[in-house]
N, C-alpha and C positions, 0 to 999 in steps of 0.2 A: 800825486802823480798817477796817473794811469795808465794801464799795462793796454797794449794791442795787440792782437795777435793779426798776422797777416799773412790769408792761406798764398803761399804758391805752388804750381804744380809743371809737371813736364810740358814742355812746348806753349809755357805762357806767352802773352805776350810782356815785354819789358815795361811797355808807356802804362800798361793797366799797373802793372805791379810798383812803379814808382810814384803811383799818385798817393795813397794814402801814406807812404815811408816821407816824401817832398813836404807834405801839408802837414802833416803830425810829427815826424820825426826831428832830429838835430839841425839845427841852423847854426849858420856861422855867426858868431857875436850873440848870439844869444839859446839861453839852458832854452830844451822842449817842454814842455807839460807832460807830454808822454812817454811812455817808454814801448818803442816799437817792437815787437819783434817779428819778423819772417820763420814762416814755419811751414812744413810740407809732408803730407802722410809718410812718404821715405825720406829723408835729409841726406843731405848730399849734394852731387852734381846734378847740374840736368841741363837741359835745352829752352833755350825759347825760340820763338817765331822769328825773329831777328836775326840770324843766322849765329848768334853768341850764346855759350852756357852760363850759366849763375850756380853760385853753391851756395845751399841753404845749409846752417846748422841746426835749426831745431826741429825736434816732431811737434806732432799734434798735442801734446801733454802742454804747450803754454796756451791752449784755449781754456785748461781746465781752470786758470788764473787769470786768464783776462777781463777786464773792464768791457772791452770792445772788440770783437772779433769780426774784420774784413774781409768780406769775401772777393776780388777786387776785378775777378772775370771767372768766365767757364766757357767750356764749351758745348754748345746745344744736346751735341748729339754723342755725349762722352756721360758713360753711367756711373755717376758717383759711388764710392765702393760706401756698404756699412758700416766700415770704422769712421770714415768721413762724415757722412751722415748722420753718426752718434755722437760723435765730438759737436757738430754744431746745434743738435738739440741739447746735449746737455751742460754745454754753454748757455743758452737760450733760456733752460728751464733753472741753473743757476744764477742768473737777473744780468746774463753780459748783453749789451746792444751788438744784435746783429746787422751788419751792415752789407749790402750786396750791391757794387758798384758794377752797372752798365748789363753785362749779361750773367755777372753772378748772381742774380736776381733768379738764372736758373735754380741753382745751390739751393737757394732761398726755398725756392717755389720744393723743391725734392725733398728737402728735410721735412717740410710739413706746416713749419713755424708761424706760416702767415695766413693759416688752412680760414679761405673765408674772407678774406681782406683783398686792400689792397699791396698792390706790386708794381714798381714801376722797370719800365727795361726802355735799351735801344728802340727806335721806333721800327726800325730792322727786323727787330726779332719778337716784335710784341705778338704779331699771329700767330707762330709757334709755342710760343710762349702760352697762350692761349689755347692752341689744340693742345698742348700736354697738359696744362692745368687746368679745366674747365671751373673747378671750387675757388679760383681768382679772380678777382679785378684785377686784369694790367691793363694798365695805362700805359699810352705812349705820347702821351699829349702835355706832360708837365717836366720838369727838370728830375725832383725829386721828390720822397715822398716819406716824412717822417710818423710812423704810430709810435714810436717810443721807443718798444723795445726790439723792434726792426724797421729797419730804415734802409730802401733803396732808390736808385738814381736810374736818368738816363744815361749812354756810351761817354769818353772821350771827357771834354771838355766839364759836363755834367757832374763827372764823379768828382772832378778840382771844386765844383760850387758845393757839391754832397761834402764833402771833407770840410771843406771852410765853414758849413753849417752846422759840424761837428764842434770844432774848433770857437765856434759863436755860443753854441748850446753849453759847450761847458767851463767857458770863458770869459765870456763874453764879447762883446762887439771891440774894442779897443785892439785886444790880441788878436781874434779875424782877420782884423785891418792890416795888423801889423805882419802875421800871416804872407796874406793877399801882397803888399807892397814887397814883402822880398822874392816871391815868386813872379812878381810884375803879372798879377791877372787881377779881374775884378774884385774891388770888396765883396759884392752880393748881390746873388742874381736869386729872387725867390724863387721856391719851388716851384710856384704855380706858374712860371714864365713857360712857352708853350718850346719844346724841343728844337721842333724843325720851323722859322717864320721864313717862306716864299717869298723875301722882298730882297731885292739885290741893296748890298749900302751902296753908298753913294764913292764912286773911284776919288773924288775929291771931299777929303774930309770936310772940309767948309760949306759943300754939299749938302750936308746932313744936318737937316731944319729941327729935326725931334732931339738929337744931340745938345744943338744949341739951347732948344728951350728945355732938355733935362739940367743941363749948366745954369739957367737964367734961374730954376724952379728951386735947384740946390743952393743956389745965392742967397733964399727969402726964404726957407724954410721956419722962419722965426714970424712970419706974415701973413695973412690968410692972401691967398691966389685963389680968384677966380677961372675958371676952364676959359671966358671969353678975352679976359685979362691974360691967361696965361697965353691962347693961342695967337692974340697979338701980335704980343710980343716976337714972337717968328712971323710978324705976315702972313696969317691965316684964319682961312673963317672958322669959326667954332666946330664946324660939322667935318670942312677936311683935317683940320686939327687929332679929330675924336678917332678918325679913319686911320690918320696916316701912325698916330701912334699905337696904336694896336697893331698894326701890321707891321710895326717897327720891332715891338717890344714882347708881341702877345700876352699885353694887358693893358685895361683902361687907363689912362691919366691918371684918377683920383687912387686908383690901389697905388699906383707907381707912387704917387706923393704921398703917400697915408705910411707905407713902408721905408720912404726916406725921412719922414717923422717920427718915425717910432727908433729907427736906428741912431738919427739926433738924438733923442732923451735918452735911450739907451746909453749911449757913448756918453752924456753928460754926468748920468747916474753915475756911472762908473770911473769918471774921474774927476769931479767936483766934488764939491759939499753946497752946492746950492738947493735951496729948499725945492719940493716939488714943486709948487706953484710957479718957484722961477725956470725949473726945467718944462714944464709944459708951454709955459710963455716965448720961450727960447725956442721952441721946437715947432711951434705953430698951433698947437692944442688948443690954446686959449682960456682954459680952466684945467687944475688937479685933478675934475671929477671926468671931462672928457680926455685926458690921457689914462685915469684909472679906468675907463669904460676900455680903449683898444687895448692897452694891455692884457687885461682879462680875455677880451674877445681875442687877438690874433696871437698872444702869446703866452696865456694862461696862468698870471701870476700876475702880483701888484708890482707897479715903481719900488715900493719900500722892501719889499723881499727881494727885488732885482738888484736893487743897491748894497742889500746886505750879503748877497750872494758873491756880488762881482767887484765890489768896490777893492777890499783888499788885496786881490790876487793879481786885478790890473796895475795896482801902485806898485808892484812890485815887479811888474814887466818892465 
């Protein structure tokens, strides 16, 4: 089990501060993987945005034990004290994953830990963001943004796919899922899907032609699809096809199904015992050596280590 520590502070807001406790913490009917704790330079009473107080019990001293320490907002223009400060670098430099949901990306960016990299924030505040750290990359162009051993999201919605990406990384996909369905949101949105897409959906879900054909595409994952076979299928030429799902999804077609492939053999690895050969078959790969290529490539590990990693711990969800 792994320990989280989870900053809050005076005048947070409540929605930031219950995403990583919701996605990592206690569920009903079933034990967490984690063990969360909320924790705040003073402990105590305090205020949030909401017009309601919360009382924390712990200090900064469960960072010095944590696995994973969330940062889960801040405020821009609010100067993190020293002791805050030192507690998350030397978290950080003790090997815990720092994680800065939405605009604790600032935290992020103050402590130092990402000195040179990248940072993802609200697309809100990515300018500022940028005139205080000029030695960052922030991005405000992707969901989220994992180097390892910090990991930050865009605002809101974002941080629930940051957290469920958590929960995938040292899970794996099975318990994500299972995650995701009790909080009724999406299994998995990748990082790289774009923050803000400028297309209105459609007021009539039935409307929604790149829906259907993520439906039709999720049916055959076990088949190769064609882009002109797939845009058919919904009534479309290949070209508005290519158009309308990126402006859907902010991402092409082929990454969108290459990701719903890999998350199939994942999920099989993890709760079968069929051979690879039969989980790349199943998954639409078509050989063990072209699912051992994307594994390596988008996920950095082979099938047989992901198996050995995830297989028992999902039999036991």
């Amino acid at each position: 089990m792994r320990t989280v520590a989870v900053l809050a502070y005076d005048g947070m807001s409540p929605f930031h501060l219950s995403v990583p406790c919701l996605v990592l913490g206690e569920r009903r009917g079933r034990a967490t993987a984690y063990d969360v704790l909320v924790c705040a330079e003073q402990p105590g009473s305090m205020r949030t945005n909401a017009g309601f107080g919360i009382s924390v019990d712990h200090g900064l001293e469960v960072m010095e034990r944590a696995d994973v320490v969330v940062l889960p907002s801040w405020e821009p223009g609010l100067q993190a004290s020293d002791v805050l400060l030192d507690a998350i670098q030397r978290a950080h430099a003790r090997g815990a994953t720092v994680v800065g949901l939405c605009i604790g990306a600032f935290l992020v960016a103050e402590s130092g830990i990402a000195a040179g990299r990248e940072v993802v924030t609200h697309w809100r505040w990515a300018d500022e963001l940028r005139a205080q750290h000029s030695e960052l990359d922030v991005r405000a162009d992707v969901l989220w943004s994992d180097l390892g051993d910090v990991i930050t999201s865009a605002g809101t919605a974002a941080s629930l796919d940051c957290c469920l990406h958590l929960v995938r990384t040292h899970h794996g996909v099975e318990m994500a899922e299972k995650v995701a369905r009790d909080i009724v949101v999406a299994p998995h949105r990748s990082g790289s899907q774009a923050q803000y897409i400028p297309v209105p959906v459609p007021p009539d879900p039935s409307d929604d032609v790149i829906e259907k054909a993520m439906v039709w595409a999720r049916a055959r994952l076990d088949q190769p699809v064609s882009l002109d076979e797939w845009a058919g299928a919904v009534a479309l030429s290949r070209r508005t096809f290519t158009r309308q799902f990126r402006a859907r999804t902010g991402s092409s077609g082929q990454a969108w199904l290459l990701r719903q492939r890999l998350d199939r053999a994942r999920l099989l690895l993890e709760t079968t015992d069929l051979p690879v050969e039969r989980v790349a078959a199943s998954s639409g790969f078509g050989s063990s050596d072209a699912l051992r290529h994307h594994f390596h490539s988008l996920l950095g590990t082979t099938p047989q280590r992901h198996r050995q990693e995830f297989y028992s711990s999902t039999s036991r969800m």
